[in-house]
C-alpha positions as CSV (number, residue, x, y, z in Angstrom):
1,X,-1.9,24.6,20.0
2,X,-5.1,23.7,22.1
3,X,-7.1,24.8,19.0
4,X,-6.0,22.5,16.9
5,X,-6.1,19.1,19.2
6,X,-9.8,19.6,19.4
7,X,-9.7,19.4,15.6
8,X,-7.3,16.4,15.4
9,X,-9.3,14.5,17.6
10,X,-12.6,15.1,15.5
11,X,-10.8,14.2,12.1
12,X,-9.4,10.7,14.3
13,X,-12.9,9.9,15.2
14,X,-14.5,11.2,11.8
15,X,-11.6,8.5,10.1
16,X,-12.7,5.9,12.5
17,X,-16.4,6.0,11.5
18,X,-17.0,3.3,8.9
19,X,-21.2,3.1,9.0
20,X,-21.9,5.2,5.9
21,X,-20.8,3.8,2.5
22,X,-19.0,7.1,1.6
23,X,-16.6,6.7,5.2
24,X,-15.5,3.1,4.2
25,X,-14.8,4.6,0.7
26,X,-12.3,7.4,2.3
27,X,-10.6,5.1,4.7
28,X,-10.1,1.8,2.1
29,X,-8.6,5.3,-0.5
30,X,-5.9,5.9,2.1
31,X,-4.8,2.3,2.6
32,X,-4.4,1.9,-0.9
33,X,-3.0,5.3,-1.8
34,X,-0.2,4.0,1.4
35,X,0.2,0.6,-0.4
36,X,1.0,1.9,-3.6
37,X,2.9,5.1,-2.9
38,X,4.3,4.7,0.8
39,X,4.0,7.3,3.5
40,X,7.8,8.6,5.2
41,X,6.1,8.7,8.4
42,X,4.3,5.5,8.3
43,X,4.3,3.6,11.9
44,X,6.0,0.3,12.1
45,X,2.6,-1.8,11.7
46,X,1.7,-0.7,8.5
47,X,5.2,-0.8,7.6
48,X,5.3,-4.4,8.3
49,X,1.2,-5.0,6.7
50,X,2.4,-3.4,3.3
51,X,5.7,-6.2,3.7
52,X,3.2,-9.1,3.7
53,X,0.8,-7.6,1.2
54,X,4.1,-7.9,-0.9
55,X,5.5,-10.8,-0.2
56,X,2.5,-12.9,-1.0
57,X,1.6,-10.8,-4.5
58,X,5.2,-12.2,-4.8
59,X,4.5,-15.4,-3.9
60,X,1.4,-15.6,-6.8
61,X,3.6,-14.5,-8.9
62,X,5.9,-17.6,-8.5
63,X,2.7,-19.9,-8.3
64,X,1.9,-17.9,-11.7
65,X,5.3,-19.0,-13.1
66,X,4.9,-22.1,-12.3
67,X,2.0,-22.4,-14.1
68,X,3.2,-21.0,-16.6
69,X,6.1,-23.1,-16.9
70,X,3.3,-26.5,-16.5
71,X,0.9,-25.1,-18.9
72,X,2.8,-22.7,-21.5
73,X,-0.2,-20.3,-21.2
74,X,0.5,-16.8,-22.2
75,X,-2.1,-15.7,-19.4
76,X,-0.5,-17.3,-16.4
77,X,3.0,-15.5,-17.5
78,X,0.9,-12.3,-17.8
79,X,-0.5,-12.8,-13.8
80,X,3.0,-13.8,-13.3
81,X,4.5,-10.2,-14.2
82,X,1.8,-8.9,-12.8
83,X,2.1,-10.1,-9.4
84,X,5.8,-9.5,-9.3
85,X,5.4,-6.0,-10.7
86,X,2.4,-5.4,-7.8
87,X,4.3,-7.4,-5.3
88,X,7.7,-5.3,-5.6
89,X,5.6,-1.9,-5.8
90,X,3.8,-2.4,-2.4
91,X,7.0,-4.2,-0.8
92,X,8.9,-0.9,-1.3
93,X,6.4,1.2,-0.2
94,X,6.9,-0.3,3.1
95,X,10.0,1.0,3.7
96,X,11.1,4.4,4.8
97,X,11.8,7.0,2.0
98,X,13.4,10.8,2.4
99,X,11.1,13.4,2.2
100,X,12.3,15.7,-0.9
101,X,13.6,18.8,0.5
102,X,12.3,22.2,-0.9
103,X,16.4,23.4,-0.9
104,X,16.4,20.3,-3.4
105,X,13.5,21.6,-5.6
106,X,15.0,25.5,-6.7
């Protein structure tokens, strides 16, 4: 056990380094990789950031539809169905999912 807290802590600081373009390129991967697939063990506060990130891809995709609805334009209702289909993917990824169990998978 004490071998491995040495190497958790260097992976922490090693995520927590954004100064080289190729660090900011890891970290922004794992947000988004969280935002559109979820995480079971996600803490509460990223639970709650993907909720937001949904509810306003939600929200432009009413503003779309309204638009839409003005204008008749075939490219508002395409952002519109976009941004619902975006904003209900990262809105359930904020919520807590069962891991698949192995017994499941034979």
């Amino acid at each position: 056990m004490r071998t491995t807290k040495p190497r958790v802590i260097e992976e922490v600081k090693a995520r927590q380094r954004n100064i080289v373009f190729l660090d900011t390129v890891r970290n922004s991967r794992n947000v988004d990789a969280f935002l559109l697939r979820g995480d079971p063990n996600a803490p509460l506060v990223q639970r709650v950031g993907a909720w937001i990130f949904g509810l306003f891809f939600l929200l432009c995709g009413i503003a779309c539809l309204g638009l839409a609805l003005n204008s008749h334009s075939w490219a508002d209702i395409i952002y519109s169905i976009a941004g619902f289909l975006i904003g209900i993917k990262v809105l359930l990824s904020g919520f807590r999912r069962r891991r698949k169990s192995k017994a499941l998978k034979k």
